[in-house]
VEXDREN-2710 file (C-alpha; in Angstrom, 1 decimal):
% VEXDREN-2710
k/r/px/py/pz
1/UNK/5.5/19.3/11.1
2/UNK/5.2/20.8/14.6
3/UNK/3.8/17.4/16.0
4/UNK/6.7/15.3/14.7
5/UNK/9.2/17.8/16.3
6/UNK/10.1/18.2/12.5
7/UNK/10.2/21.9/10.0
8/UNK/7.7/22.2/7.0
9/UNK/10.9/22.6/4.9
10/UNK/12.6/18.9/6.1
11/UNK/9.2/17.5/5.0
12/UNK/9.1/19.2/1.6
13/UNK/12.7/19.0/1.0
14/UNK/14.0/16.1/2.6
15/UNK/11.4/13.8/0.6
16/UNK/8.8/13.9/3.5
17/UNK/8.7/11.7/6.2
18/UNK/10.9/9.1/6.0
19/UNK/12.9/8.3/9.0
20/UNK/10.6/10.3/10.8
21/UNK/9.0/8.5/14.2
22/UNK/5.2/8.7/14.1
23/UNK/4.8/6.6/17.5
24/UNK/4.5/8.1/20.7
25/UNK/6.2/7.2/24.0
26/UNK/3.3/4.7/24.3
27/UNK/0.6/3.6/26.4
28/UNK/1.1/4.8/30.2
29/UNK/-1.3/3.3/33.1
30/UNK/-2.6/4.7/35.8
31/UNK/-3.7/2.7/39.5
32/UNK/-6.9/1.0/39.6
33/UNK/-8.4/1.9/42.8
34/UNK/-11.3/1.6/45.3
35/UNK/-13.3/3.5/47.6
36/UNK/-13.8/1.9/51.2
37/UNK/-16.6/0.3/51.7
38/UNK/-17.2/0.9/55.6
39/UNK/-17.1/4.0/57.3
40/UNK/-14.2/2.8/59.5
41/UNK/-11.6/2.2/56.6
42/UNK/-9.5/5.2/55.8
43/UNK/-8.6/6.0/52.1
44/UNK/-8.4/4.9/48.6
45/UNK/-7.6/0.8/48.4
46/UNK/-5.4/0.1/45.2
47/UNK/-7.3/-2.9/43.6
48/UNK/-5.4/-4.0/40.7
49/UNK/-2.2/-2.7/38.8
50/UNK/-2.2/-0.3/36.3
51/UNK/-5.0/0.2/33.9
52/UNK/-3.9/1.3/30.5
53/UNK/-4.5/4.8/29.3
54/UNK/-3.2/6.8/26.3
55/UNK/0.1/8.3/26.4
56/UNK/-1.9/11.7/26.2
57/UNK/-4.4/11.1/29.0
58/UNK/-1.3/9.6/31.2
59/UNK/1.1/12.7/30.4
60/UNK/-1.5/15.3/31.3
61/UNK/-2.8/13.4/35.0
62/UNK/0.4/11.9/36.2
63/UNK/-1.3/11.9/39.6
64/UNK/-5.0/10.7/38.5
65/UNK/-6.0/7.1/39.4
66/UNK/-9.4/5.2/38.2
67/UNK/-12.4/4.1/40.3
68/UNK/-14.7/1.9/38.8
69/UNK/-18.5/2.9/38.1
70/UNK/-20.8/1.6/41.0
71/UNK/-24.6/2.2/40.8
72/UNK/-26.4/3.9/39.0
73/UNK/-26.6/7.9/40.4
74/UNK/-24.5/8.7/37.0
75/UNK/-25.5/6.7/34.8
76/UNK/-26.7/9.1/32.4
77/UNK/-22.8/9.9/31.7
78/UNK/-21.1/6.7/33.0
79/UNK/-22.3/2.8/32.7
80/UNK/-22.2/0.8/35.6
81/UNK/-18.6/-0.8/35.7
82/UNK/-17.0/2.0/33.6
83/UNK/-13.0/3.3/34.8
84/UNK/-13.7/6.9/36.0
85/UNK/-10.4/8.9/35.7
86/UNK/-10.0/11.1/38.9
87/UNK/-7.3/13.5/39.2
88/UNK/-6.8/14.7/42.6
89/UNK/-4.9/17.9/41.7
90/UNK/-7.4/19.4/39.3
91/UNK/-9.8/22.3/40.8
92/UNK/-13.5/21.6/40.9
93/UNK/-15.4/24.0/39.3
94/UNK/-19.2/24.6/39.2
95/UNK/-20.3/22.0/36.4
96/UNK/-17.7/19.4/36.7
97/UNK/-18.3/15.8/38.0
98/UNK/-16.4/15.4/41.6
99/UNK/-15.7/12.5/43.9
100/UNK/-16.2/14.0/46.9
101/UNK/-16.1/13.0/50.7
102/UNK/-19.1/13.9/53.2
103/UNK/-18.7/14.3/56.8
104/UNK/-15.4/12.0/56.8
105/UNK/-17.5/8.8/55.7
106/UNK/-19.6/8.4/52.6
107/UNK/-18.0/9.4/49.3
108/UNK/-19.9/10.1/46.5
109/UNK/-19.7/10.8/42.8
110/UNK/-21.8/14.0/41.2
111/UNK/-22.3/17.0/39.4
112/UNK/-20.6/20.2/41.7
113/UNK/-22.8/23.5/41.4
114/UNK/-21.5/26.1/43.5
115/UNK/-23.6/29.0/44.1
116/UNK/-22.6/32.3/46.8
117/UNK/-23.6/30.3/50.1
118/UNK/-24.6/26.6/48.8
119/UNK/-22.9/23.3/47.5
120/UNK/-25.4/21.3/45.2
121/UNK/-23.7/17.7/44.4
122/UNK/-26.4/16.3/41.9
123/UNK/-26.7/12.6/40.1
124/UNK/-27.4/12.5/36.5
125/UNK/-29.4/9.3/36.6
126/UNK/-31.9/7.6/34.3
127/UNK/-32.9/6.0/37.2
128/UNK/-36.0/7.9/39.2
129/UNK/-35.0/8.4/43.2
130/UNK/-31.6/10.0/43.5
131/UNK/-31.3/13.6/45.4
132/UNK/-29.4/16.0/44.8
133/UNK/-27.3/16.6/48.1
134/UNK/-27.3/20.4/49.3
135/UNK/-24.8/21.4/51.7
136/UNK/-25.3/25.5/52.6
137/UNK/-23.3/26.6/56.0
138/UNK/-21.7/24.6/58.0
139/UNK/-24.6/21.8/57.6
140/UNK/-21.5/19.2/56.8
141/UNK/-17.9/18.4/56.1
142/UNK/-17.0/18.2/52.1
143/UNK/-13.7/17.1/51.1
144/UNK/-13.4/17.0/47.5
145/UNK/-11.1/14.3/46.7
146/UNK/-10.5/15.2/42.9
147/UNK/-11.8/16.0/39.2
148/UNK/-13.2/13.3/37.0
149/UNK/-11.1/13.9/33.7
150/UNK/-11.9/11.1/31.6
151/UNK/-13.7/7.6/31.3
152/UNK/-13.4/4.5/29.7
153/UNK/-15.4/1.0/29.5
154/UNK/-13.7/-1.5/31.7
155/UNK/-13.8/-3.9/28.8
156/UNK/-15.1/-4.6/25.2
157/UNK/-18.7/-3.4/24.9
158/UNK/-20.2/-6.8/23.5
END
């Protein structure tokens, strides 16, 4: 009753749902965008419009956009060409997957562990090769440019 903004006794009395709205507000879409590709460019590039996400997802990241997928240093939790739902004004915390900035150039996506005096951004690959990056002291620059908060395939899975 509480979800349809309704009381237990208008359901029960009232001969139950009717005229009742199950829909929500609807889908809501968030910007598609993408990281620059040379170490000159500044920013996030919008690439497309908006990319359709549930009312839900939409309501609770107003400010998140997507990035798509590229390579494989996360593949293990994300396919290669999959939306990645970033939203800037959520707090990394040790464990969660961050897009993060390194010495004002190379962005990457990984796995934040903070300990007392060390950064560790590590991929979750199937793929053999990939390092974790540790940053301890002032070894580099790390802007954490948001949260990943959700994901979704960027089309039908065939």
């Amino acid at each position: 009753a509480t979800h349809y903004g309704v009381t237990i006794r208008s359901i029960v009395d009232d001969g139950g749902m009717k005229g009742c709205s199950t829909t929500r507000a609807g889908d809501a879409g968030l910007p598609l965008l993408a990281l620059p590709r040379a170490c000159d460019e500044d920013g996030l590039q919008a690439v497309e419009g908006l990319m359709s996400v549930p009312y839900e997802v939409w309501r609770d990241h107003p400010n998140g956009y997507f990035l798509k997928a590229e390579g494989q240093q996360m593949n293990r939790l994300y396919p290669e060409g999959s939306l990645i739902l970033v939203d800037p004004d959520v707090e990394p915390s040790s464990g969660s997957i961050v897009v993060a900035r390194l010495d004002g150039a190379d962005y990457v996506m990984r796995r934040l562990y903070k300990g007392s005096s060390v950064l560790v951004l590590s991929p979750d690959s199937w793929e053999a090769g990939y390092e974790d990056i540790v940053i301890a002291g002032d070894d580099h620059t790390v802007e954490f440019v948001g949260s990943v908060v959700w994901f979704q395939a960027s089309g039908e899975l065939e």
